[in-house]
N, C-alpha and C positions, 0 to 999 in steps of 0.2 A: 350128597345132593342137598343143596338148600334153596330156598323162595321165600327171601327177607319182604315183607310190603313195608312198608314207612307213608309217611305222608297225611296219617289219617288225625282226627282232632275234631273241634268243638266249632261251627259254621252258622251264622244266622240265616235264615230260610232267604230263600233269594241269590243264595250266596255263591261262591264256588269252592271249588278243593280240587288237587292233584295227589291221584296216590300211586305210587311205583313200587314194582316188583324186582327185584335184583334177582338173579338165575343164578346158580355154580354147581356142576359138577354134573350136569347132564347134557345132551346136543342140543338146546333153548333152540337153536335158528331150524331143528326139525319139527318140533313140537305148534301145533296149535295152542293158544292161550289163552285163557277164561279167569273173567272175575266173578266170582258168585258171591251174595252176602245172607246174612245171616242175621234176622232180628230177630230180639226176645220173646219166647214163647211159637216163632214161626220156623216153617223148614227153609232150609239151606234153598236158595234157588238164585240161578243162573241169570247174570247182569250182560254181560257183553264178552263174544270170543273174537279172536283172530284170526286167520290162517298164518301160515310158516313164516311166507316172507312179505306178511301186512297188506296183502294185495284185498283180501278179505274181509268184512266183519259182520259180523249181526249181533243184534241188539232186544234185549225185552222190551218189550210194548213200552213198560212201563219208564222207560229210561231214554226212547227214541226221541232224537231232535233236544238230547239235554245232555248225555255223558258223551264221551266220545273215547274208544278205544286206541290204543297206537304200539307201535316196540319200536326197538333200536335194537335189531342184532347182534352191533358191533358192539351194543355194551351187555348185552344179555338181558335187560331189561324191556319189562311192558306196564303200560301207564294206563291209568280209567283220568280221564280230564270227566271233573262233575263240575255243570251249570244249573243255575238253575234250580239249588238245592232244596228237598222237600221235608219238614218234620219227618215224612212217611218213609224219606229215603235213610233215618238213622239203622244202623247196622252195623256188626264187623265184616269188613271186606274182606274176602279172602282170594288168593290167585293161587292158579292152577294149571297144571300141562296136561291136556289130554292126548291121551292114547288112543291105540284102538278102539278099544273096548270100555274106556274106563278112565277115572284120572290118574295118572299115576304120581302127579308128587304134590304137594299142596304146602302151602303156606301157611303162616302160624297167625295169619289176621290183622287189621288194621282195625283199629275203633273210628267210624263217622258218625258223629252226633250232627244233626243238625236243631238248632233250637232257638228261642229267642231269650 
């Protein structure tokens, strides 16, 4: 099982960024999808999820009307599209397949800075 993200880097405030998730070796088009990030010194907490077949999404307060979630089945991949970029919003991003109960497979993180 792996969940490559790519896409992350260094953004001036105002800015945007695209970060993708590549999927292998699990059912990706069963799986709900979540990006959670994670800045220094703070806990881990939930950005934007999916449903199976993208019909779905919801979003943190904090990111409403600025990211925008999405996947492509066919390629096993899901994207966070960031506008709109905030100092506040620096973080490693990380994506996830949740489960029932829980996540079950996770990603090894993208670095977003945004800064000037």
């Amino acid at each position: 099982v792996q969940l490559v993200e790519s896409g992350g880097g260094l953004v001036q405030p105002g800015g945007s960024l695209r970060v993708s998730c590549a999927a292998s070796g699990f059912p990706f088009s069963t799986y709900i999808m979540s990006w959670l990030r994670q800045a220094p010194g703070k806990e881990r907490e939930l950005v934007a999820s999916i449903s199976s077949l993208g019909r779905n999404t919801n979003y943190a307060d904090f990111v409403k009307g600025r990211f925008t979630i999405s996947r492509d089945n066919a390629k096993n991949t899901v994207y966070l599209q960031m506008n709109s970029l905030k100092p506040e919003d620096t973080a490693v991003y990380y994506c996830a397949a949740r489960g029932a109960t829980k996540y079950d497979y996770w990603g090894q993180g993208t670095q977003v800075t945004v800064s000037s």
